[in-house]
TORTIZA-588005 format. One line per 3 residues: their letters; for each residue y, z, x of C-alpha. Coordinates in Angstrom, 2 decimals. Example, Ala and Ser with C-alpha at 12.3 -4.5 7.8 and 13.67 -1.06 7.14 Angstrom:
BEGIN
as> -4.50:7.80:12.30 | -1.06:7.14:13.67
REM end
This chain:
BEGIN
xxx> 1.72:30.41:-8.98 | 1.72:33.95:-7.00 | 3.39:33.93:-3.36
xxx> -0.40:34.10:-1.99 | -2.17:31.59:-3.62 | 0.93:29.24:-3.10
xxx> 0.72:30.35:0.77 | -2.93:29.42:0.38 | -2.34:25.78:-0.18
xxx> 0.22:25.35:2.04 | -2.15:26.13:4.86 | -4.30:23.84:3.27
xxx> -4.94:20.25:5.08 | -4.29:16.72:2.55 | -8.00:16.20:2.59
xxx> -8.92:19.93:1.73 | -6.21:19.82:-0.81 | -7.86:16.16:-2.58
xxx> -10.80:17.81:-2.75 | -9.24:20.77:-5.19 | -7.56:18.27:-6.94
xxx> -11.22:16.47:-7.97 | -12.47:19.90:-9.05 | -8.97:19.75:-11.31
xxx> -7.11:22.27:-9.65 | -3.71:21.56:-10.50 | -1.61:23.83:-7.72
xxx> -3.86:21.72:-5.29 | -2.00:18.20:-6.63 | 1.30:20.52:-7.07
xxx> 1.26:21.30:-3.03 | 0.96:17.35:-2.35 | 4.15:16.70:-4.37
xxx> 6.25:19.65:-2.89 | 4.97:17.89:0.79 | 4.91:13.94:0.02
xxx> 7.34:12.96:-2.90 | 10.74:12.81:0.13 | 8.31:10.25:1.12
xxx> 7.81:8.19:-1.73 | 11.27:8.22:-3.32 | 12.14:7.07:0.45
xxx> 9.76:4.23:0.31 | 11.12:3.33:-3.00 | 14.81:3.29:-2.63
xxx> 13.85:0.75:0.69 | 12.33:-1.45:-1.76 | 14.24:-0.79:-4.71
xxx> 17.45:0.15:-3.63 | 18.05:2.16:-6.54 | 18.20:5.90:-6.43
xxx> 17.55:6.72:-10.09 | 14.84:3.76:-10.07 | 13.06:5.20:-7.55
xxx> 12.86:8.51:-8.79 | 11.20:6.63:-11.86 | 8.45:5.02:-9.85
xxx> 8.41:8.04:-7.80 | 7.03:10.10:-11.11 | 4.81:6.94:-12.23
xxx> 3.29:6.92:-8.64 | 2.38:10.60:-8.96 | 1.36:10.29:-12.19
xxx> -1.15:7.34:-11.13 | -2.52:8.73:-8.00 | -3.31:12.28:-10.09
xxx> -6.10:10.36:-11.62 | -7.03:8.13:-8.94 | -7.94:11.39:-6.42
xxx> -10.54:12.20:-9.25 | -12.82:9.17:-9.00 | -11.60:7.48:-5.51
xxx> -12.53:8.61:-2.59 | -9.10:8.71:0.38 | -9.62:9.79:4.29
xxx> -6.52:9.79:5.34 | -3.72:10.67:2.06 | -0.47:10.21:3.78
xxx> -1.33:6.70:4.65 | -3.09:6.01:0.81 | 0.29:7.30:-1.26
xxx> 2.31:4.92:1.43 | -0.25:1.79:0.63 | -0.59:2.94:-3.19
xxx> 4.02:3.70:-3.53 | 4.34:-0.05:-2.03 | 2.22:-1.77:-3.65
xxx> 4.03:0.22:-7.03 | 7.31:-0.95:-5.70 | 6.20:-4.80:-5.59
xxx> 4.44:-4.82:-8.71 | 7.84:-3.72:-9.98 | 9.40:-6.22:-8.16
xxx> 7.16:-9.25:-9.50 | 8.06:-7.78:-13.02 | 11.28:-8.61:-12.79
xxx> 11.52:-12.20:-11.67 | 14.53:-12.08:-10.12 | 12.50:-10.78:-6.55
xxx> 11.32:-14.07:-5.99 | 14.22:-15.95:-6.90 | 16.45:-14.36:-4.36
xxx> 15.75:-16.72:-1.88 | 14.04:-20.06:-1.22 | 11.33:-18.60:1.34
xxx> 9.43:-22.07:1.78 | 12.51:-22.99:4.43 | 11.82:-20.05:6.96
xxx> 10.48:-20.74:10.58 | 9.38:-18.84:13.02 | 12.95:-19.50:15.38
xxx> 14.87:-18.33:12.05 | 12.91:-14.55:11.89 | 13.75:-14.27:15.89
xxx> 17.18:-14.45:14.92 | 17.46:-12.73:11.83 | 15.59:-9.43:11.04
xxx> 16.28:-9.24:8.09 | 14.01:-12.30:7.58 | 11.54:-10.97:9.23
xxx> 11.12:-8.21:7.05 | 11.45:-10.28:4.41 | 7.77:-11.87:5.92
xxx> 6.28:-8.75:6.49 | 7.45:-7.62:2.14 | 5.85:-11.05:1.26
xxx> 2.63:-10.52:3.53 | 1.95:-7.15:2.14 | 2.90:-8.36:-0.94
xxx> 0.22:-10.65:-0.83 | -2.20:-7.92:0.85 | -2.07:-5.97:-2.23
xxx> -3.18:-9.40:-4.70 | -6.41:-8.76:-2.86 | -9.20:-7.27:-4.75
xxx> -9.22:-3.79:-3.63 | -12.21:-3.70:-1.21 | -10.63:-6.70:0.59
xxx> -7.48:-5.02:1.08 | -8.98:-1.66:2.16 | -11.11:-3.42:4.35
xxx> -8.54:-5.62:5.60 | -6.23:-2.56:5.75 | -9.11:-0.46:7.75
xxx> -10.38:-2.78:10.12 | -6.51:-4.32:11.41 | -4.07:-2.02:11.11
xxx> -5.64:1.51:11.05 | -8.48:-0.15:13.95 | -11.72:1.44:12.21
xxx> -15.20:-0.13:12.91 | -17.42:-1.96:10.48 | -19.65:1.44:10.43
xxx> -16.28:3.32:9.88 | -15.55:1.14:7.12 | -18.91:1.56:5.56
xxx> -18.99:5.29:5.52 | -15.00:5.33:4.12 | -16.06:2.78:1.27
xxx> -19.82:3.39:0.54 | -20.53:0.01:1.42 | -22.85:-1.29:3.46
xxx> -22.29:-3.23:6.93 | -22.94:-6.33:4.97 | -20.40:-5.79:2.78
xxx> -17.44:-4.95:4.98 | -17.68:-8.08:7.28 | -18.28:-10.20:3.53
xxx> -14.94:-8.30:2.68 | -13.35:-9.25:6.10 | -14.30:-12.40:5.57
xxx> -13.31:-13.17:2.29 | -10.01:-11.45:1.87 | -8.91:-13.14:4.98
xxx> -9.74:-16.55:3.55 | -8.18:-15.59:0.36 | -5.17:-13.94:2.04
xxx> -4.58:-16.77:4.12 | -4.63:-19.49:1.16 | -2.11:-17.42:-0.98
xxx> 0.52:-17.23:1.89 | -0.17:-20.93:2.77 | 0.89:-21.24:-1.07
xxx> 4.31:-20.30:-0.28 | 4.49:-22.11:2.82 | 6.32:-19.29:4.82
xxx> 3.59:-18.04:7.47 | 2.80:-21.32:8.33 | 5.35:-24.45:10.22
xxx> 6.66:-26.77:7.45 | 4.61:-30.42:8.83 | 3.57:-31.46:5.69
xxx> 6.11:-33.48:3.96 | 4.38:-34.72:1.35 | 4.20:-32.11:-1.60
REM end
């Protein structure tokens, strides 16, 4: 790539540079890599803790979201590749049993995490963990509405849904999100003795 066209895409916003990349322009996905994958391997080695591991996933989450920019349609990149890299890292995790067996989880309380960070991070892993068994429009609703504080109609123009369908998404991935952390006990005060 010549020193002009490569200047051209680094003036180039994420969302100007996506929609190269669905017209399969391949210096367009190149530019994203030079600016995002410090980012990724840095996400990784949090959750991996493994340098040459998480230059692994680092390639496999390129690799994936290459395709995915094609037919899926991504407002705001930087935050995407953060959702899409953890949700890579615990899927990696879950593959090798060991993750869950670190630690008998079903025992924290809410005094314990005030006292120990490190448990509390361990909550927030698990909840987003959890986030990410969601069917995807749940969790991008979920995702949308909570943490990045869009509106329904904000929602519905991001998704190409209809109104309807974001509050049924709401709805439903938070029922579904809470009975999968109630499963493990560890959001919720441990009252019931009788399991």
């Amino acid at each position: 790539m010549g020193l002009i066209k490569r200047l051209y895409y680094k003036s180039l916003t994420d969302e100007a540079l996506v929609d190269l990349i669905k017209n399969q322009e391949a210096e367009a996905f190149s530019e994203l890599y030079m600016r995002y994958a410090h980012l990724v391997i840095g996400v990784c080695m949090k959750y991996l803790k493994n340098k040459m591991l998480a230059e692994d996933l680092t390639m496999q989450v390129f690799e994936k979201i290459q395709h995915k920019l094609i037919t899926h349609s991504v407002s705001n990149f930087k935050s995407w590749l953060y959702m899409v890299t953890k949700n890579e890292c615990f899927m990696y995790l879950r593959s090798i049993k060991s993750y869950n067996e670190t630690a008998d989880f079903t025992t924290l309380t809410n005094e314990d995490e005030e006292d120990d960070p490190v448990l509390k991070d361990i909550k927030y892993n698990l909840l987003e963990q959890h986030l990410n068994d969601l069917k995807e429009e749940q969790r991008e609703c979920l995702v949308r509405f909570y943490i990045m504080n869009e509106s329904y109609v904000e929602i519905s123009d991001a998704l190409k849904i209809s109104i309807k369908q974001v509050k049924s998404a709401l709805q439903n991935g938070k029922r579904n999100l809470k009975i999968n952390l109630e499963k493990n006990s560890i959001f919720i005060e441990n009252n019931n003795d009788e399991d």
